[in-house]
C-alpha positions as CSV (number, residue, x, y, z in Angstrom):
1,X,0.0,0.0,0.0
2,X,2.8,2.4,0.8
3,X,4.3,1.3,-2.3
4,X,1.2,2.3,-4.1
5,X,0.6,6.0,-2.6
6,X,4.6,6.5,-3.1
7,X,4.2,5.8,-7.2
8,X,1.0,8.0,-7.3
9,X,2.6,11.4,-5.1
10,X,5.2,10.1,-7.5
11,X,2.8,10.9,-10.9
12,X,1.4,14.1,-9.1
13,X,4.8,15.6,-8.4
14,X,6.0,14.8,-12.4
15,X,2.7,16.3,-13.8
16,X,2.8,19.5,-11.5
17,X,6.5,19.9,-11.7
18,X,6.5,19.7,-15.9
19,X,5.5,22.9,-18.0
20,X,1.8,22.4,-19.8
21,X,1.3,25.1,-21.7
22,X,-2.6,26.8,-22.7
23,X,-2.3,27.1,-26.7
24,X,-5.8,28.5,-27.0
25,X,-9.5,29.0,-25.9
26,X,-12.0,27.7,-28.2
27,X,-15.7,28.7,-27.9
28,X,-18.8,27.5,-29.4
29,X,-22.4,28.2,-29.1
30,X,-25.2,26.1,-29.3
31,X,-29.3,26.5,-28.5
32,X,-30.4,23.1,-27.2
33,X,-34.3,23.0,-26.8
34,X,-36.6,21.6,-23.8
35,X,-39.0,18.3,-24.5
36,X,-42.4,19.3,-25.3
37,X,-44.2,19.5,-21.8
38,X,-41.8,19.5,-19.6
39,X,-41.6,23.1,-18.1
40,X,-44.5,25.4,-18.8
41,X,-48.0,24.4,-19.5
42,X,-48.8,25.9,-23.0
43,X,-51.2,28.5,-21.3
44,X,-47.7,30.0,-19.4
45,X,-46.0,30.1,-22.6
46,X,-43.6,32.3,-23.2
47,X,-43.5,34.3,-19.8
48,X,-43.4,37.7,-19.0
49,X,-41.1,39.7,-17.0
50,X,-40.6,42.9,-16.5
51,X,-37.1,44.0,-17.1
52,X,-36.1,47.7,-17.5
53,X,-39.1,48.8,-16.2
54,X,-41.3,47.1,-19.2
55,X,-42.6,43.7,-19.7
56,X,-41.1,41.3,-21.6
57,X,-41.8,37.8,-22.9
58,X,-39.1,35.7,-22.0
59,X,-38.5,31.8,-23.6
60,X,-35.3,31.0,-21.8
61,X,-34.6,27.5,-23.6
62,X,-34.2,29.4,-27.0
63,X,-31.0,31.4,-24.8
64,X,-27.8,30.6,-26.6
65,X,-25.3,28.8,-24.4
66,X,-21.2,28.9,-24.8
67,X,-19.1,26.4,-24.3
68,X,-15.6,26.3,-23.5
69,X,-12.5,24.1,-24.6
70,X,-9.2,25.2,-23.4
71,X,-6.4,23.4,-25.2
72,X,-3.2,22.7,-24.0
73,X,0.2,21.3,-25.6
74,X,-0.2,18.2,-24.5
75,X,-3.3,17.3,-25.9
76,X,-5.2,17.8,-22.9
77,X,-8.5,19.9,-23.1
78,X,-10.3,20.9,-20.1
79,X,-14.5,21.8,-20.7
80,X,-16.9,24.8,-19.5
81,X,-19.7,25.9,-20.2
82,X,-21.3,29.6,-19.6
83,X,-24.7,30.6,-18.6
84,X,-27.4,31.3,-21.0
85,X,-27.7,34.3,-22.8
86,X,-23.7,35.8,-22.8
87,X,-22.2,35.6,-26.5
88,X,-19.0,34.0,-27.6
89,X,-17.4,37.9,-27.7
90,X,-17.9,38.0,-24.0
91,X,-16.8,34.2,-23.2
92,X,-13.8,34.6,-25.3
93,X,-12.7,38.5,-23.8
94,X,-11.1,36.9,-21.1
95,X,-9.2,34.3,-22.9
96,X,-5.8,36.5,-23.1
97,X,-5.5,35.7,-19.8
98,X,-5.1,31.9,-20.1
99,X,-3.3,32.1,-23.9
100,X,0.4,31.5,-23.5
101,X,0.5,30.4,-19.7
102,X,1.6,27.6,-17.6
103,X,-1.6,25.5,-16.7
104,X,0.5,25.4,-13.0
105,X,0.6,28.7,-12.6
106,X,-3.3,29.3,-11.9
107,X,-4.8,29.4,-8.5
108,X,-8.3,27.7,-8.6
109,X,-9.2,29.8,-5.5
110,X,-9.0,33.0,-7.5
111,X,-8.5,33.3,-11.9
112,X,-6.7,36.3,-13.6
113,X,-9.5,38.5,-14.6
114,X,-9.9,42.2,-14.6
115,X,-13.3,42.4,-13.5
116,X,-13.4,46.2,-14.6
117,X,-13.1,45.3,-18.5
118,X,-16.3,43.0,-18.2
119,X,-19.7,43.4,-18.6
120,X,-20.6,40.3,-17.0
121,X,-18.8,38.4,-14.2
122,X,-20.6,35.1,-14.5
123,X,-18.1,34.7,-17.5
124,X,-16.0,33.5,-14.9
125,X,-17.9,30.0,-14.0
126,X,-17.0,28.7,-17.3
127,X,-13.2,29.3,-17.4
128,X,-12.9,28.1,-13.9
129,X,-14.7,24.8,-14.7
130,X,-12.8,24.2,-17.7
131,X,-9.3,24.9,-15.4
132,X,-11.1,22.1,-13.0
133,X,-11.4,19.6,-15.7
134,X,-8.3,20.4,-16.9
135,X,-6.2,20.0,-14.0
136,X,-8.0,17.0,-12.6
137,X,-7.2,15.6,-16.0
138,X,-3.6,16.5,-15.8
139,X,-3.8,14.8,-12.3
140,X,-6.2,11.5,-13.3
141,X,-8.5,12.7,-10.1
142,X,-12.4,14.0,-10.3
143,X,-12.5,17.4,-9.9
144,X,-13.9,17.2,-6.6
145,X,-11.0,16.4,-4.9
146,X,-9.1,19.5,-6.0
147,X,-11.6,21.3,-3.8
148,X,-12.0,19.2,-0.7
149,X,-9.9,16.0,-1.0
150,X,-12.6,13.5,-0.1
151,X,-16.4,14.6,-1.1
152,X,-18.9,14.6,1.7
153,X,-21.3,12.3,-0.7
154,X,-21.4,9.5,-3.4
155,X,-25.4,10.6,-4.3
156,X,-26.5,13.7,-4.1
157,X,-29.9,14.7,-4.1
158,X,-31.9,16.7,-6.4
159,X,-35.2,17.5,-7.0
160,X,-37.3,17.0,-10.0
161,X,-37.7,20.8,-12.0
162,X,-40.4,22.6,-13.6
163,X,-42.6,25.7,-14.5
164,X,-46.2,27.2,-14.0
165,X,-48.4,24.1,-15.1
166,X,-52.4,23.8,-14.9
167,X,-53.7,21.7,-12.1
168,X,-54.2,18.6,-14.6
169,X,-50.7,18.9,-16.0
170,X,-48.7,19.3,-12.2
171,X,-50.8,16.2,-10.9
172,X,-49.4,14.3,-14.5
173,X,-45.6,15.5,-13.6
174,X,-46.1,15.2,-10.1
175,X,-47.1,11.1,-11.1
176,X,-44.1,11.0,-13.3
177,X,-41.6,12.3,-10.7
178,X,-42.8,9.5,-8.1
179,X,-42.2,7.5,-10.8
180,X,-38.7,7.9,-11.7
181,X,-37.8,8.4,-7.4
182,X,-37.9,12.1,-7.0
183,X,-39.1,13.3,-3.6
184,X,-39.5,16.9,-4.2
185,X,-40.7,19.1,-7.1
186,X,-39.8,22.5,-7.2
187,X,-42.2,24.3,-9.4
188,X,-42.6,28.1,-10.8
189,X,-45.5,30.3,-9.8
190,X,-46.2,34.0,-10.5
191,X,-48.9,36.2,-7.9
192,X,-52.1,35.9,-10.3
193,X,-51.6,31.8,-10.5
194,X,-54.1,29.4,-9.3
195,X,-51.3,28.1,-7.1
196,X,-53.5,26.5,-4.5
197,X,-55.4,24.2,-7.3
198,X,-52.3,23.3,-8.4
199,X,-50.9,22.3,-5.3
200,X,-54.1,20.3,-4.4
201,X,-54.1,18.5,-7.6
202,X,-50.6,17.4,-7.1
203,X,-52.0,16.0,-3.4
204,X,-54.4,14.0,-5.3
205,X,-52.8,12.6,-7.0
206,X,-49.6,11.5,-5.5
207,X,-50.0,12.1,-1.4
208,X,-47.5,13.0,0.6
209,X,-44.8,11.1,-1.9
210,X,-43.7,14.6,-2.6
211,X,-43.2,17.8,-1.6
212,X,-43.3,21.2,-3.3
213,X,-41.2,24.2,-3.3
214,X,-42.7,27.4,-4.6
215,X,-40.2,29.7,-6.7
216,X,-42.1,32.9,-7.6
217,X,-38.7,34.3,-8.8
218,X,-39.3,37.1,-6.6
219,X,-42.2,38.3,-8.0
220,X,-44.8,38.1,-5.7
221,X,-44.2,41.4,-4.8
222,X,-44.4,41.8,-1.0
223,X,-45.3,39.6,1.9
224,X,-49.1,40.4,1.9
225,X,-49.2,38.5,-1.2
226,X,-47.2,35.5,0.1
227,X,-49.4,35.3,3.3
228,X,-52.7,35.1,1.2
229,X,-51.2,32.3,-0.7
230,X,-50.2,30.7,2.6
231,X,-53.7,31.4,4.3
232,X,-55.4,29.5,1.1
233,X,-53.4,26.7,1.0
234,X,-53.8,26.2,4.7
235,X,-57.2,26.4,4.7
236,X,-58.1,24.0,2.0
237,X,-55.6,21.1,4.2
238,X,-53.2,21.4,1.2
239,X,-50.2,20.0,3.5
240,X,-47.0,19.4,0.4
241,X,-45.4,22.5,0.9
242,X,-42.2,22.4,1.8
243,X,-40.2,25.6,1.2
244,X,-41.4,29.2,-0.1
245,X,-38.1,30.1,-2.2
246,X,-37.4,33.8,-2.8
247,X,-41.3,34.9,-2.7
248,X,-40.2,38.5,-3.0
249,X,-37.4,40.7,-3.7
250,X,-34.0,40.0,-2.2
251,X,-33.2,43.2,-1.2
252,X,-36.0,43.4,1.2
253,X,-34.2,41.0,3.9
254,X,-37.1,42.7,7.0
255,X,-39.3,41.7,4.6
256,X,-37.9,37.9,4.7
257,X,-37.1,38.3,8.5
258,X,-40.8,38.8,8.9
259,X,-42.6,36.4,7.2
260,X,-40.0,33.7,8.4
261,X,-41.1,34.3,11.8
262,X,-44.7,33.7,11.2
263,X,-44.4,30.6,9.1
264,X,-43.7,27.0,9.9
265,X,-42.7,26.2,6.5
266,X,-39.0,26.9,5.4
267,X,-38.8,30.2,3.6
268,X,-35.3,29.7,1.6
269,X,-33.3,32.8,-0.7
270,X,-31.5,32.1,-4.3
271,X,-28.1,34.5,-3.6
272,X,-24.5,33.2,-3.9
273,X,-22.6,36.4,-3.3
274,X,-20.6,35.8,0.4
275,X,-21.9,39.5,0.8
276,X,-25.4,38.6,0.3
277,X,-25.1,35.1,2.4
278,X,-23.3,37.0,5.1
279,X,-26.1,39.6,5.3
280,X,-28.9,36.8,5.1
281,X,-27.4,35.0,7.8
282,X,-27.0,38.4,9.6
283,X,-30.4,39.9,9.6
284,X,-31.7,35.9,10.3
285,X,-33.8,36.4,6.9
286,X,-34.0,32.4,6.0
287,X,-34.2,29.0,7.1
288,X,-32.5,27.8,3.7
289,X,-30.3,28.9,1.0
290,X,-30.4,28.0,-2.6
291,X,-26.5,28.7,-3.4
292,X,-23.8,28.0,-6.3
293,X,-21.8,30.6,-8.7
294,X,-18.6,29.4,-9.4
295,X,-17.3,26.1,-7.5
296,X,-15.2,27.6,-5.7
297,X,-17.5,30.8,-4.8
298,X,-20.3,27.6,-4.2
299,X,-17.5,25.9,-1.5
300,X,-17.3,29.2,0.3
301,X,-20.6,30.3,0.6
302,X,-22.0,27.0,1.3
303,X,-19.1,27.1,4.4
304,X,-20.9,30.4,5.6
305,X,-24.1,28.6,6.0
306,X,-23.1,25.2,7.8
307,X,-21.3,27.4,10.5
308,X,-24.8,29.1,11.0
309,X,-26.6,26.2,10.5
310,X,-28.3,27.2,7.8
311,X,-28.6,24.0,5.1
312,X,-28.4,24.5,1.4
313,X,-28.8,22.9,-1.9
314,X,-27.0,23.9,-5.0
315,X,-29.1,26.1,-8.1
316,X,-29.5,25.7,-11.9
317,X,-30.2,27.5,-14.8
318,X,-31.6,24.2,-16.4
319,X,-28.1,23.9,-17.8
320,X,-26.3,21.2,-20.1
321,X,-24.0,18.4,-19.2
322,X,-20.9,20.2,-18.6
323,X,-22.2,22.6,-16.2
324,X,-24.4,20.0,-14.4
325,X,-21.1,17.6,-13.8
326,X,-19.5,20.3,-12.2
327,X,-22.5,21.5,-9.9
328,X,-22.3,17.6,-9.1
329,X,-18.8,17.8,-7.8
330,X,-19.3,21.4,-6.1
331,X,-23.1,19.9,-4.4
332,X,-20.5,16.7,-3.2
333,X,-17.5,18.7,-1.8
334,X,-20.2,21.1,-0.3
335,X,-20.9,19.7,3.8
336,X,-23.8,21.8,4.0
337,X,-26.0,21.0,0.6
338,X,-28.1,18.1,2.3
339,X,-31.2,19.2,0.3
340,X,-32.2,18.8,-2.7
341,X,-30.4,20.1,-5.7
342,X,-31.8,22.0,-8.9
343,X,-29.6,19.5,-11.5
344,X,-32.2,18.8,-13.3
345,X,-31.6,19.1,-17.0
346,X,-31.3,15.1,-17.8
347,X,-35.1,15.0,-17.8
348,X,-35.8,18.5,-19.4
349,X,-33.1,19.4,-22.6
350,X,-33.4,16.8,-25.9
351,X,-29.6,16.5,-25.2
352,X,-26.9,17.5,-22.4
353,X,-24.3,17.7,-24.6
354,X,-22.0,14.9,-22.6
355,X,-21.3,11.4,-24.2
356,X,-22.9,9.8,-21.0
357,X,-25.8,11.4,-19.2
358,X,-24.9,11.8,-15.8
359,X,-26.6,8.9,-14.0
360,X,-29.9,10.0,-12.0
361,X,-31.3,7.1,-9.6
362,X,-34.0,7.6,-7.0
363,X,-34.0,11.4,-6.9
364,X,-30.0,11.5,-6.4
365,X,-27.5,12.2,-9.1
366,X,-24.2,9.9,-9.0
367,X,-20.8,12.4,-8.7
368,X,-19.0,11.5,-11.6
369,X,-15.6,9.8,-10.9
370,X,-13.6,10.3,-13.9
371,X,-10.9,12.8,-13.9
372,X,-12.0,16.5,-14.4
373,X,-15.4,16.7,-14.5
374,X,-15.8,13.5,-15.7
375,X,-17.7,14.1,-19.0
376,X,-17.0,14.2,-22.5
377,X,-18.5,16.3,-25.0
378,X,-20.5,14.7,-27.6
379,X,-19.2,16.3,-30.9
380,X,-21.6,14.8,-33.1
381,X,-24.8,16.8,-30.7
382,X,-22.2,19.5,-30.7
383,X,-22.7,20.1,-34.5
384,X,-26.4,19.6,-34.5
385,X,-27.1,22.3,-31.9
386,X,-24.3,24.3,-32.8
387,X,-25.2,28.3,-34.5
388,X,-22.9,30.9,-35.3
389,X,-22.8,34.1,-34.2
């Protein structure tokens, strides 16, 4: 055994101590659609927000999404992939910073960008994933390790995804998640939804096999609105709710300190900025966080929240395969995120993008043990999805 651990420190030191230089960032876009059914019923469809103080119909799966391949000399490619809706030009701005350098140079804790130059800062999830594969491949370990050394779970648990749906069409998804092992179905709602029949058909037709969280997306406005949900769900015995998530705006944390006082049921906030988690924790505004950003950002914030006891689960933007394998790794290496993550793509996107789906069994997603991320990108899907800008 001693043997053993002295050859593989042995392989670590050699592939850290030899030059592997980044030739090039590559960047490709692709729009990968949703199954028929699966999010909104066709009465929801397209939403409307307002943005810029007008309202605006929003079809989020038609979003472009970039991914990333950063090549090295030795053949070694490490994956990312950006959030919906940023363009190659903005994905590939920062790529003069990785072009021409050591791979063993970088610090995973903290990447060479100049925030100042750059629009939008969630860029940065998609070069730091790829640096995560990357390395982990260099290494032959699952990125998971490079963040915590041993991950706190083999399985973690996620929740089953979707939007504003009529009664008849929850109570059908609801039927399908128990089906396929899910325990909790996290589901969309807006103030002038029928929330409450919704809610009730679901109880029909499943029980108590599983329970609902409520993401209005912030926009039921003010706590008023939340209570007369509450008060009608309560009085018509409608018992699945498990967790109103971020009813109202974020800013507004007296507003969340209040309501979470008068409920029994969890009242949870999306953030993932250690400012905002530090306030939240703070002003006592939640009994749950829904957390993630970057993996490292994800380690550090979900850290804040076990020390104030606060558990967590990890978000999604109903992303593809890349992105999904390294919320995985982040959700394992994270002590905190016992509840049920948003990785929930698998069931929702025609493709993921990845050469093997990441394996979903009884409402838990397995951490992928390959090294890096563990996934490889399907170039044949890759071509069939892909546009140009």
């Amino acid at each position: 055994m001693e043997k053993m651990e002295t050859g593989r420190l042995h392989c670590v030191w050699e592939a850290t101590s030899t030059l592997m230089k980044i030739t090039r960032v590559e960047t490709m876009t692709v729009v990968v659609p949703i199954h028929e059914g699966t999010w909104h019923s066709p009465e929801y469809d397209p939403e409307t927000y307002m943005h810029g103080g007008a309202e605006i119909s929003l079809h989020w799966p038609d979003f472009p999404i970039v991914l990333l391949k950063i090549h090295t000399d030795e053949g070694l490619v490490g994956l990312g992939e950006a959030p919906k809706g940023l363009s190659e030009f903005e994905v590939r701005r920062p790529a003069k910073y990785f072009e021409g350098r050591d791979l063993w140079s970088f610090n995973l804790q903290e990447l060479p960008f100049e925030w100042f130059w750059f629009e939008d800062t969630s860029v940065y999830v998609a070069y730091e994933m790829a640096m995560f594969d990357l390395m982990g491949k260099a290494l032959g370990t699952p990125a998971y390790r490079l963040l915590c050394g041993g991950r706190f779970r083999e399985w973690v648990p996620v929740s089953r995804c979707s939007g504003r749906m009529t009664p008849d069409h929850a109570a059908q998804t609801a039927k399908e998640a128990v089906a396929q092992g899910y325990t909790v179905l996290k589901m969309k709602s807006k103030p002038d939804d029928a929330l409450a029949d919704r809610l009730e058909a679901i109880q029909d037709a499943v029980g108590d096999k599983l329970g609902i969280v409520v993401d209005p997306n912030q926009r039921f406005g003010n706590p008023g609105t939340l209570m007369a949900k509450v008060d009608e769900v309560t009085s018509r015995g409608i018992t699945n709710v498990i967790c109103w998530e971020s009813p109202f705006d974020h800013s507004n944390l007296d507003w969340y300190a209040l309501v979470r006082n008068k409920l029994s049921t969890p009242v949870a906030l999306h953030i993932e900025g250690p400012h905002q988690i530090r306030e939240a924790i703070k002003r006592e505004a939640c009994d749950w966080i829904n957390t993630g950003g970057s993996m490292v950002n994800c380690l550090k914030t979900s850290a804040m929240c076990e020390a104030a006891g606060i558990p967590t689960w990890h978000g999604s933007g109903v992303d593809l395969g890349i992105a999904e394998a390294a919320h995985t790794h982040a959700a394992a290496a994270s002590k905190s995120m016992t509840l049920t993550s948003d990785i929930c793509s698998e069931l929702l996107r025609v493709d993921d993008l990845i050469v093997d789906p990441l394996v979903i069994e009884n409402g838990h997603v397995r951490v992928p043990e390959g090294p890096g991320l563990g996934v490889e990108l399907d170039e044949d899907a890759l071509e069939r999805y892909r546009v140009r800008e």
